[in-house]
C-alpha positions as MATLAB code, in Angstrom:
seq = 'XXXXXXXXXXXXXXXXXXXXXXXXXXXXXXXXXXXXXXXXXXXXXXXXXXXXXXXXXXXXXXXXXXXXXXXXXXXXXXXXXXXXXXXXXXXXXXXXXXXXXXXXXXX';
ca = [
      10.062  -22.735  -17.734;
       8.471  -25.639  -16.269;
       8.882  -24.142  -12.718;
       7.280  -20.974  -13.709;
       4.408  -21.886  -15.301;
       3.856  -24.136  -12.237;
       4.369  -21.051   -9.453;
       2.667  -18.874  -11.686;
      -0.701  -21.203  -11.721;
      -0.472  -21.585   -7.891;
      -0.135  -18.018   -7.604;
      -3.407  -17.151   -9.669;
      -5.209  -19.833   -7.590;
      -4.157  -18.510   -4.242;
      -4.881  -14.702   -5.232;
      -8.642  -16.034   -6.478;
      -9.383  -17.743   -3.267;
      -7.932  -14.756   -0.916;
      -9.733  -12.505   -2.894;
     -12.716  -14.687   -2.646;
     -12.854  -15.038    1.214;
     -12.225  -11.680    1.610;
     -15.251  -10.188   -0.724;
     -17.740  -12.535    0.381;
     -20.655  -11.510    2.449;
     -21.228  -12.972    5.999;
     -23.933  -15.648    5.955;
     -26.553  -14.580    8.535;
     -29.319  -16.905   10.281;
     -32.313  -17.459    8.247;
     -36.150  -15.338    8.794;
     -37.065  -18.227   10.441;
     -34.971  -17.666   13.973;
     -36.184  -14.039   13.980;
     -39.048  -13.924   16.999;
     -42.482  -12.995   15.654;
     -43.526   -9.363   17.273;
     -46.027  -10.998   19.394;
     -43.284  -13.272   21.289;
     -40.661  -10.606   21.429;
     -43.086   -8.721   23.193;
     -44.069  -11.357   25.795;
     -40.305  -12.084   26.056;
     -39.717   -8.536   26.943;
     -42.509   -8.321   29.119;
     -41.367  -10.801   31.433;
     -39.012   -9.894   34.217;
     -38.179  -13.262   35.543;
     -35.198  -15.320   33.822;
     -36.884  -18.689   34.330;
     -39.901  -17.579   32.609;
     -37.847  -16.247   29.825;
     -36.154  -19.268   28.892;
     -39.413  -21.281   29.113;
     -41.261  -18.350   26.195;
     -37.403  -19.438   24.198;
     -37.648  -22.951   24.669;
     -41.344  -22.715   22.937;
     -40.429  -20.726   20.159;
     -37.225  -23.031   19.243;
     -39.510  -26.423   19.686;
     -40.180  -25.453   15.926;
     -36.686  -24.862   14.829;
     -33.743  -27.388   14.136;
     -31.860  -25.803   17.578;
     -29.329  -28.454   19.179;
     -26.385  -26.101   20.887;
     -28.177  -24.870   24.212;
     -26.147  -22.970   26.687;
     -24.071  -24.173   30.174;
     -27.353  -24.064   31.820;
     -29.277  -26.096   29.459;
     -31.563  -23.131   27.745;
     -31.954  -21.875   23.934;
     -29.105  -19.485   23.038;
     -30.257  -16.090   22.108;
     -28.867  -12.913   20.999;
     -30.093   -9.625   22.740;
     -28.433   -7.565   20.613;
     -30.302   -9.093   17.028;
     -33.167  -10.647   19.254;
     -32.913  -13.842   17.433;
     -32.139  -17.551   19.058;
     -29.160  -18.271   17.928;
     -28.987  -21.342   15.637;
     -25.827  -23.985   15.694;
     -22.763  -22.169   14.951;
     -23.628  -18.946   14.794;
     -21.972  -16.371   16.548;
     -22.653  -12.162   17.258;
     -20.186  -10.090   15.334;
     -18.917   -7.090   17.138;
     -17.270   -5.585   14.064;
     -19.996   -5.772   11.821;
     -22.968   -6.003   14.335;
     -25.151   -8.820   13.119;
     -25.326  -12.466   13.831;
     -23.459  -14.575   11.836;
     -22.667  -18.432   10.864;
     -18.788  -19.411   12.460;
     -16.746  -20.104    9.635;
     -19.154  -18.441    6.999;
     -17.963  -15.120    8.201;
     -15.073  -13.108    6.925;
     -13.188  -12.798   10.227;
     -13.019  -16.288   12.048;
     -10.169  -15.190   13.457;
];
């Protein structure tokens, strides 16, 4: 009896937290890492790379940004048009920017 009770509480507890990963929404970057429509524009505007990462590097001055990329600039996504913040990754399967281990497919 002892040994059921005990299987029977893990069980419940494992089925809640599956069930709770699985159901919960993707945490996405805040407003604030979304470019203004005045810098997206200049950012699109501008055909040369070097000049592109030096409009990003102004914009994420204000934000808490560590993670740059190999080459030293301010990760961005293309796709969202957002600079990426630490840890946060673009989703193919549910196309949006999300937070690495927020999201329901780390995997």
């Amino acid at each position: 009896v002892a040994y059921l009770i005990i299987f029977h509480i893990l069980f419940v507890l494992f089925v809640w937290t599956y069930w709770k990963s699985i159901f919960t929404l993707p945490v996405q970057p805040g407003k604030k890492y979304h470019m203004s429509y005045a810098d997206k524009e200049r950012y699109e505007n501008e055909e040369r790379p070097e000049v592109q990462r030096q409009i990003l590097a102004e914009i994420a001055r204000k934000l808490p940004v560590y993670t740059r990329t190999g080459n030293g600039g301010v990760r961005f996504c293309d796709r969202c048009q957002l600079i990426k913040p630490d840890r946060c990754h673009h989703c193919s399967v549910c196309a949006i920017c999300v937070l690495k281990m927020d999201h329901h497919c780390p995997w």
